[in-house]
C-alpha positions in Angstrom: -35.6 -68.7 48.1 -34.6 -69.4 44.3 -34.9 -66.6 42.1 -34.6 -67.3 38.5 -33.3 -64.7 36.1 -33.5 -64.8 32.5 -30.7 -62.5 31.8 -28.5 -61.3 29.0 -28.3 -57.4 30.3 -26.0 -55.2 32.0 -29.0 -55.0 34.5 -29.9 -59.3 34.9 -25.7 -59.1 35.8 -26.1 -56.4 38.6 -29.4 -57.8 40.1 -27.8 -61.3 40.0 -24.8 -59.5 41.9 -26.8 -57.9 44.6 -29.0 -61.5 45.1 -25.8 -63.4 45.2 -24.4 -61.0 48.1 -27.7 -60.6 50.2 -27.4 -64.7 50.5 -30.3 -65.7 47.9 -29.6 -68.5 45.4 -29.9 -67.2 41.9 -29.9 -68.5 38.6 -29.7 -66.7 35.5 -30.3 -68.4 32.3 -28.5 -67.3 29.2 -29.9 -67.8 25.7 -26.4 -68.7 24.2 -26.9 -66.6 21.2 -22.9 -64.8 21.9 -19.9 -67.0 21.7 -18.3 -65.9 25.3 -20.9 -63.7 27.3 -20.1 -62.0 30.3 -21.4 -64.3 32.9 -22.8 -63.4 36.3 -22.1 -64.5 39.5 -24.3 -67.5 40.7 -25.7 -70.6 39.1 -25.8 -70.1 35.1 -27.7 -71.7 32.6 -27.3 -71.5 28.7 -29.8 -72.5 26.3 -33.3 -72.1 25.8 -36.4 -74.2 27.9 -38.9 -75.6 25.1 -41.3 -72.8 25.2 -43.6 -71.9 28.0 -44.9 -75.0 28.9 -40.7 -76.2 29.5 -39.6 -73.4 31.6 -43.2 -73.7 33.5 -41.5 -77.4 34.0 -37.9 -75.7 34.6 -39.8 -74.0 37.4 -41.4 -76.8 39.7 -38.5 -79.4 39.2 -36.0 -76.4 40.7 -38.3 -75.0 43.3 -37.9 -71.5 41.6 -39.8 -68.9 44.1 -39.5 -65.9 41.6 -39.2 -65.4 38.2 -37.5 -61.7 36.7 -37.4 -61.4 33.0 -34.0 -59.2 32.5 -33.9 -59.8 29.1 -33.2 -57.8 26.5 -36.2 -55.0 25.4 -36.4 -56.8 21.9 -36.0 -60.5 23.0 -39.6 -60.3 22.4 -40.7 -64.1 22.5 -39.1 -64.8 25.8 -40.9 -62.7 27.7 -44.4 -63.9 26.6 -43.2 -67.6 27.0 -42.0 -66.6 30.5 -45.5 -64.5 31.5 -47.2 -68.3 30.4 -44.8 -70.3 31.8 -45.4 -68.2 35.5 -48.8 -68.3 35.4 -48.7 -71.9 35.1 -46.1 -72.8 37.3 -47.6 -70.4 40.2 -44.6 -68.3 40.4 -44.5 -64.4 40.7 -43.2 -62.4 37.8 -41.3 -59.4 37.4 -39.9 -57.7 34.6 -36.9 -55.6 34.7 -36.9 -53.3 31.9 -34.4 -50.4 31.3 -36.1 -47.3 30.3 -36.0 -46.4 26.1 -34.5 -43.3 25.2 -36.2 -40.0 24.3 -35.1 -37.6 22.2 -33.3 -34.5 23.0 -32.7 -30.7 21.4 -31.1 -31.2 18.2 -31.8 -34.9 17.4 -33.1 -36.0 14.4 -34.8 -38.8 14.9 -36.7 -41.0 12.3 -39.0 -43.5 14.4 -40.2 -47.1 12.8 -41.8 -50.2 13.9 -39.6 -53.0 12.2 -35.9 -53.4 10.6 -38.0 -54.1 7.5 -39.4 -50.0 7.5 -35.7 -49.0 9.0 -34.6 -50.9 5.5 -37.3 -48.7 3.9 -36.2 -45.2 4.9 -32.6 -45.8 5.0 -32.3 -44.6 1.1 -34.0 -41.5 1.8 -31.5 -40.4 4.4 -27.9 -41.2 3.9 -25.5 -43.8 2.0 -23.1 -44.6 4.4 -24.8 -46.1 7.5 -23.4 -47.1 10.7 -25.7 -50.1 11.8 -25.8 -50.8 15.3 -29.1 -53.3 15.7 -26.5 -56.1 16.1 -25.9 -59.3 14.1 -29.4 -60.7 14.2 -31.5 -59.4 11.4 -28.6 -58.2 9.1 -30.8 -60.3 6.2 -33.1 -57.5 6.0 -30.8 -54.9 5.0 -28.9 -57.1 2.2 -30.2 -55.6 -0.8 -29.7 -52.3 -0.4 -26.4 -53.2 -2.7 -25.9 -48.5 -3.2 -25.3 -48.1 0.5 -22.4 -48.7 2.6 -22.6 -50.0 6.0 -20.3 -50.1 9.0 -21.7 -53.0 11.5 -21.0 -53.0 15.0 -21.7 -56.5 16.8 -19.9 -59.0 19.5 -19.8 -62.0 17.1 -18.9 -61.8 13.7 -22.2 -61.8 11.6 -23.2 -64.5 8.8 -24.4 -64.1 5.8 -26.5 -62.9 4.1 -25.7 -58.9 4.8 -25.3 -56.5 2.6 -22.7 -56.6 -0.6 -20.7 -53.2 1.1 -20.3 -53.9 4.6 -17.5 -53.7 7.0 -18.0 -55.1 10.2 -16.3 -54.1 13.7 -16.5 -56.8 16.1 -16.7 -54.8 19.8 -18.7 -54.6 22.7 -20.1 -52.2 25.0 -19.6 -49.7 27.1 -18.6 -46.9 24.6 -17.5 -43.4 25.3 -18.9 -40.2 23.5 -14.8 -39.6 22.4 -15.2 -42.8 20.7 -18.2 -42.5 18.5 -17.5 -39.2 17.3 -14.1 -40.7 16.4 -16.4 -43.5 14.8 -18.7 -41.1 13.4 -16.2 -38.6 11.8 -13.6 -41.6 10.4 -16.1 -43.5 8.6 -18.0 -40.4 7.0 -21.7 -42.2 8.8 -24.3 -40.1 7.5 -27.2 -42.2 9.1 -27.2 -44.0 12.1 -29.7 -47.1 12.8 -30.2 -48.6 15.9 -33.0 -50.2 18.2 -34.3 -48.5 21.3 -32.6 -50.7 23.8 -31.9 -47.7 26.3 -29.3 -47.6 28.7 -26.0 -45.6 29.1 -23.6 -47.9 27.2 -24.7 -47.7 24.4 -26.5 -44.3 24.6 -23.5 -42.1 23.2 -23.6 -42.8 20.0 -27.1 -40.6 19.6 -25.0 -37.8 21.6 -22.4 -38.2 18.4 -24.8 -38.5 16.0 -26.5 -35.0 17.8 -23.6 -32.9 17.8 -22.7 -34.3 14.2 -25.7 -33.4 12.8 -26.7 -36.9 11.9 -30.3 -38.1 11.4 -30.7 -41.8 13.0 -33.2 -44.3 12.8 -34.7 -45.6 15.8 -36.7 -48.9 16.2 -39.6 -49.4 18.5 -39.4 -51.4 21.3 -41.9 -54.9 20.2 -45.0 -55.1 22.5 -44.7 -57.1 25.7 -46.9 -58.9 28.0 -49.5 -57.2 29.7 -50.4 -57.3 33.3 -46.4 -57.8 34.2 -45.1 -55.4 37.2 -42.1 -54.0 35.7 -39.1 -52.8 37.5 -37.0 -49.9 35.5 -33.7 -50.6 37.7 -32.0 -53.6 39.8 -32.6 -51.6 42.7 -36.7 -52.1 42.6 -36.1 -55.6 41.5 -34.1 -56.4 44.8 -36.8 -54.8 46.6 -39.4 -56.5 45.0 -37.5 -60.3 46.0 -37.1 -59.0 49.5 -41.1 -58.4 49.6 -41.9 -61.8 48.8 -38.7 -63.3 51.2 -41.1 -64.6 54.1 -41.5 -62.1 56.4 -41.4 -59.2 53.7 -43.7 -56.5 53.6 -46.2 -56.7 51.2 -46.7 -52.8 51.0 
């Protein structure tokens, strides 16, 4: 069997892992948006397909058998062009989706739909703002010329982005120690960030908890309905082994 993963996550690198080592052939296609991603093991592809009806073409010329959507929560479009481009190719679908976070005791938490309504509220709540919804959307935040913003991204960003910014160019995993170091240096009095979930980049909320800082959490955009989704590498093997002939379909 060929499983195609359309990847980018800590999770699309562990299930390619697993796949690779239980003897499948696996591909994982990367949208090329970072300059030097960590790349899985297997086959690897950069760039995107041409919509649905290009990756539905991907599909039959490379015999794909299964499709998994690893992507990241706020891809968004990918996943819609990849529930289209499955049910035209014929081939079975999963999505692997980390859980979102939920709040704990102590958090103060200021949920929105959009980086346009986190742009909103961010005036009402602090002045110096630690912005961790990486490099892509920075636009939407560049007239709030009052506010300072410490941006936390892979790549360096481009312009526009706002008039005070200072960016730090890292990449996950980071450790609570860390971003109360972060937190506490920089003077952050809001955080914003998009509900990806996951541990590595999860302790930022602890240090914004324990600091007493409010942050501002995006909602995850809608996704394809009618999907099985998988919440961790380990159901997703399961699910390819299922379809492997002579799987159990229970």
């Amino acid at each position: 069997m060929h499983i195609l993963i359309l990847g980018g996550t800590t999770e699309a690198r562990g299930l390619a892992e697993s796949l690779h080592t239980g003897g499948w052939r696996v591909t994982t296609s990367l949208a090329g948006r970072v300059a030097a991603p960590r790349l899985p093991v297997g086959e690897v592809r950069t760039g995107g397909f041409g919509g649905s009806e290009g990756l539905a073409a991907w599909l039959r010329e490379h015999r794909v058998d299964a499709l998994i959507d690893a992507t990241h929560p706020f891809a968004g479009t990918i996943s819609f062009n990849a529930a289209r481009a499955a049910a035209l190719a014929h081939v079975p679908l999963l999505a692997l989706r980390r859980p979102g976070w939920a709040p704990s005791e102590g958090d103060d938490w200021h949920h929105v739909g959009s980086l346009q309504e986190a742009a909103q509220a961010l005036p009402t709540l602090g002045r110096r703002v630690f912005l961790t919804t990486g490099r892509m959307g920075l636009a939407t935040f560049a007239h709030l010329d009052d506010l300072w913003f410490l941006v936390r991204s892979v790549d360096p960003p481009q312009a526009p982005y706002p008039a005070r910014t200072e960016v730090l160019l890292d990449r996950g995993p980071f450790g609570l120690d860390g971003e109360r170091e972060l937190l506490r240096r920089h003077r952050i009095d809001v955080v914003v960030t998009k509900d990806s979930g996951g541990a590595a980049t999860a302790p930022k909320l602890t240090a914004a908890r324990e600091a007493g800082v409010p942050v501002i959490v995006v909602r995850r955009p809608p996704a394809p309905g009618g999907v099985p989704v998988a919440t961790a590498p380990e159901e997703a093997l399961a699910w390819v082994a299922k379809l492997a002939p002579g799987g159990s379909a229970d």
